[in-house]
N, C-alpha and C positions, 0 to 999 in steps of 0.2 A: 733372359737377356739375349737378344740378336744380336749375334754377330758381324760388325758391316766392312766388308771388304770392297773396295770398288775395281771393276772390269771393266772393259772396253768393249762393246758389241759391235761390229763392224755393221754396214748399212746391205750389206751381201748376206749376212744371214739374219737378218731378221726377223721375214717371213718364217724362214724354216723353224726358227727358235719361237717362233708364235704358236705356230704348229705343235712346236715341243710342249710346249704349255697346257694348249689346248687338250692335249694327248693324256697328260694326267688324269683327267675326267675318268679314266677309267681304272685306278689304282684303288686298290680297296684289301678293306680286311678289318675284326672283329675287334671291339672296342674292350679296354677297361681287364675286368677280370672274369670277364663273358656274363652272358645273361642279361636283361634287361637294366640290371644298374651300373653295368658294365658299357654299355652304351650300346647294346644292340635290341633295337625299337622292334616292335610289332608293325609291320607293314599294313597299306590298307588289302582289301582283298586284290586291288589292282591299280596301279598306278594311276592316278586324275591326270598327269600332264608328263610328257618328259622334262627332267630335270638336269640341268647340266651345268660348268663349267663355275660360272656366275651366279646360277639358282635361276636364269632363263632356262632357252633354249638350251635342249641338251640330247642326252642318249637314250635310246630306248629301243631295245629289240623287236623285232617282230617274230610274229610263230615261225617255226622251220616252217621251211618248204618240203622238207621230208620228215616223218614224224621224230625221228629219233637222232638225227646226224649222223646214221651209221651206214655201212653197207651190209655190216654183218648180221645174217639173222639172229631169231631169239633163239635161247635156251631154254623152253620151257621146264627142264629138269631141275631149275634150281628155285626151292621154295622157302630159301629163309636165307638171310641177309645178317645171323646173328655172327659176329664176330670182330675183329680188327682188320680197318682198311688203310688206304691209302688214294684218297682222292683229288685229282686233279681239277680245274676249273680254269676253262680261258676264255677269256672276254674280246672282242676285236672292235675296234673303232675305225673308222675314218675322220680325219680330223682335216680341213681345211681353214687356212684364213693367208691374208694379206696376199692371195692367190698363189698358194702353194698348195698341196697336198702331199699327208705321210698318212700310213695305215700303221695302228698299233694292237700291241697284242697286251694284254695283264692276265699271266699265268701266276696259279693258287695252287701249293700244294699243302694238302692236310690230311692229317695221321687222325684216325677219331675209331673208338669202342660204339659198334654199331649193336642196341638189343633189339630182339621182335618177339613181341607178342601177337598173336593172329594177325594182323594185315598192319600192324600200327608198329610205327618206329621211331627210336630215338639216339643220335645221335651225341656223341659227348669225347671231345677232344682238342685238337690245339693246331691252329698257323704250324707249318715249319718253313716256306717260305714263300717269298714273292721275286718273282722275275718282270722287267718290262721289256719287250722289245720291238725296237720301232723302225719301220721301213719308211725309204724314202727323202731323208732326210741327210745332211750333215751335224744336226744335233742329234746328241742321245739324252734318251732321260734315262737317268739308274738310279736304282733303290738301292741304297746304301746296306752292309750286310748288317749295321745296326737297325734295320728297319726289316731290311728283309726278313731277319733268322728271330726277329721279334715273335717269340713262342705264345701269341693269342689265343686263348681258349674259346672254343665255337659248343654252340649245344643248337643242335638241328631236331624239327622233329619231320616225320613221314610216313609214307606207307608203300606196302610192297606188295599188290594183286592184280590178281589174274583176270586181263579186263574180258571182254565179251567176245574178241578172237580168241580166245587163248591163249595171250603172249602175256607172260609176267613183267607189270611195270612199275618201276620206280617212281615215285612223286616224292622229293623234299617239297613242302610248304615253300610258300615264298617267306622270305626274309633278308630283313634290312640292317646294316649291320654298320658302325659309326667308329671311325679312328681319329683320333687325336683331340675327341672330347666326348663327357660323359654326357649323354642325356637321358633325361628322365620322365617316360611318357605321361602323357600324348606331347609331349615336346617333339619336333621332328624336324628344327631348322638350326643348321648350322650355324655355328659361331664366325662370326665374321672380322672382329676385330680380335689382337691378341688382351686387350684387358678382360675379352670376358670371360667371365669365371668359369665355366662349364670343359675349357680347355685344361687339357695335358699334357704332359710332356709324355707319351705313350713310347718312345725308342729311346729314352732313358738318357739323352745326348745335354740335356742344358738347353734346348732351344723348344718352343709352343708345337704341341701337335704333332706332325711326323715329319720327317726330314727327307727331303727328296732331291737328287743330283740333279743339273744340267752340264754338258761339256760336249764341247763342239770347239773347232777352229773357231779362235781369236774369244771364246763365249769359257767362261765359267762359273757356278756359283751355286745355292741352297736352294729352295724355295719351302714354306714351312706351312703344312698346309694340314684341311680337317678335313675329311672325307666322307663319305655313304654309300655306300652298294646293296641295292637291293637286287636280288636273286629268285628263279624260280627253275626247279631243273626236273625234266623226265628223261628216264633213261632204261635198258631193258639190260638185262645179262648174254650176254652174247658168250658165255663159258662160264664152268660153275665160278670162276675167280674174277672174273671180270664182268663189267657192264660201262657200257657207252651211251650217250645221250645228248640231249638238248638243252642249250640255257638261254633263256630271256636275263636280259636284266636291265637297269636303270643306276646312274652313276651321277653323282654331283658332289663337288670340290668348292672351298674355297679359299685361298692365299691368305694365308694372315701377315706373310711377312716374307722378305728375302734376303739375301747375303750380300745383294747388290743393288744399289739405288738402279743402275740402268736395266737390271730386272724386274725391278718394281716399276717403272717408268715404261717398259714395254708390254707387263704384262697386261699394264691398265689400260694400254693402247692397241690389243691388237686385235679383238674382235674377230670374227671367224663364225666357225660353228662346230660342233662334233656329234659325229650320229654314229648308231651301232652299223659296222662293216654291211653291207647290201646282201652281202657272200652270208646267209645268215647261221652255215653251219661252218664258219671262218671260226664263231664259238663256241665252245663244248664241254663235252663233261666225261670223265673218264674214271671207273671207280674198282681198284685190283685188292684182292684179298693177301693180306701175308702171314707168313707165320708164326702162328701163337707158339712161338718158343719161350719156354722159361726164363726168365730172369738169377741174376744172383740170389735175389731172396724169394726166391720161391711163386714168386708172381710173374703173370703173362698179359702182355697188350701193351696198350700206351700206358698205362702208369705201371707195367711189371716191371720195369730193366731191361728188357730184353729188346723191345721196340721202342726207339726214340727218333726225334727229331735229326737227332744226327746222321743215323741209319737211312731214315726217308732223303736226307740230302745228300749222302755216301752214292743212293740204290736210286734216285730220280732217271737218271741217264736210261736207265736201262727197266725199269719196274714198268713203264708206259708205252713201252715196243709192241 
């Protein structure tokens, strides 16, 4: 059941709060109880179209302009990627409509048990949070910490060689990954009204989907929405504990519902558009090893005790320096 409160949008922020809206487009994270029934699809080998806001026009990254986002060279000395990380992910948009612009960021951070076998990898861990944040503007969009700290399990796979300079490189596969409803492939369109069945309440609030803030002068209120992010990242080790890199992605949203009829009444009207930042290493990838220290019972990593969620959101401030 939505909850309907009604607000007062002033005719002064509109644009900007349209802008807010449109700026969603890029919030994302791992469906269900991970894996494909969990709601995270098999992507095609490369996106047919960008997708975005509405299931238009939407976002879509382009290649770096430098291979890796980095400045730092590689470390060729490091040949195995077996152990517990701590991976960041930031996505960057630019969002324009009703002739405003704000540039947004959606930062991903994720704790995951990385194995390898000769060149092939598989990743297996969980969300610990999401952050948005957005320039430009007098609205903020925020992710609620019941969305945020939403502990999603992710299963990645990839590979980690040594390409034909010499420099050891990171390839996760691309993948596509669906919040606040299950699908079940080759399904791969979003639900768009709240009766349909395929929706969850994924942040565990009583309301469809995922729960997402708006607040701004004279603006407040929900928006409840189903998401997808598809992803594709290269990255190299620039220290045996660290590696930096590059992400494409592709992001589409869409509103099933709000807290506020004059919400729902401008988001249907605001039209715009949203494309990935120009700046194209504005988004990136960043991936730090920590330590496998023991647990209470006797186990080490994400599921030992000893490395949680908590700890990555304790140690974020400072793990990514």
């Amino acid at each position: 059941m939505i909850r309907t409160r009604v607000f007062h949008v002033p005719g002064s922020s509109r644009a900007v709060l349209a802008c807010a809206l449109l700026a969603l487009a890029s919030s994302c994270d791992s469906g269900g109880d991970g894996g494909q029934d969990a709601g995270a699809v098999d992507a095609p080998a490369a996106p047919d179209a960008p997708i975005g806001v509405d299931g238009g026009g939407g976002v879509e990254a382009a290649a770096p302009t430098t291979p890796f986002c980095t400045s730092k060279p590689a470390d060729p000395s490091v040949t195995t990627l077996s152990g517990t990380w701590v991976a960041r992910v930031a996505a960057a948009q630019v969002v324009s409509a009703l002739g405003a612009e704000m540039r947004n960021q959606t930062i991903l951070d994720l704790l995951v048990d990385i194995s390898q076998q000769g060149t092939q990898l598989v990743a297996e861990g969980r969300y610990c949070n999401r952050e948005q944040i957005s320039q430009g503007g007098l609205i903020s969009v925020v992710l609620p910490d019941r969305w945020a700290h939403t502990e999603t399990p992710v299963h990645r796979t990839g590979t980690f060689a040594v390409g034909t300079d010499g420099v050891p490189v990171l390839e996760w596969d691309m993948l596509s990954e669906v919040y606040g409803a299950v699908l079940v492939p080759p399904d791969n369109t979003l639900p768009t009204s709240i009766e349909d069945p395929r929706i969850v309440d994924e942040d565990g609030d009583g309301n469809p989907g995922i729960t997402i803030a708006v607040t701004g002068i004279g603006i407040a209120g929900n928006l409840y929405v189903v998401q997808m992010l598809t992803t594709a990242i290269r990255a190299i080790p620039v220290a045996p504990d660290r590696l930096e890199g590059a992400l494409t992605f592709t992001s589409q949203q869409n509103v099933l519902g709000t807290s506020s009829p004059s919400l729902t009444l401008l988001y249907s009207s605001s039209g715009g558009e949203s494309r990935a930042d120009p700046v194209v290493c504005n988004s990136g990838f960043t991936m730090v090893r920590v330590p496998e220290v023991q647990g209470n019972d006797g186990g080490s990593g994400v599921d030992g005790g000893a490395i949680s969620c908590e700890w990555v959101r304790a140690h974020a401030a400072t793990l990514f320096l």
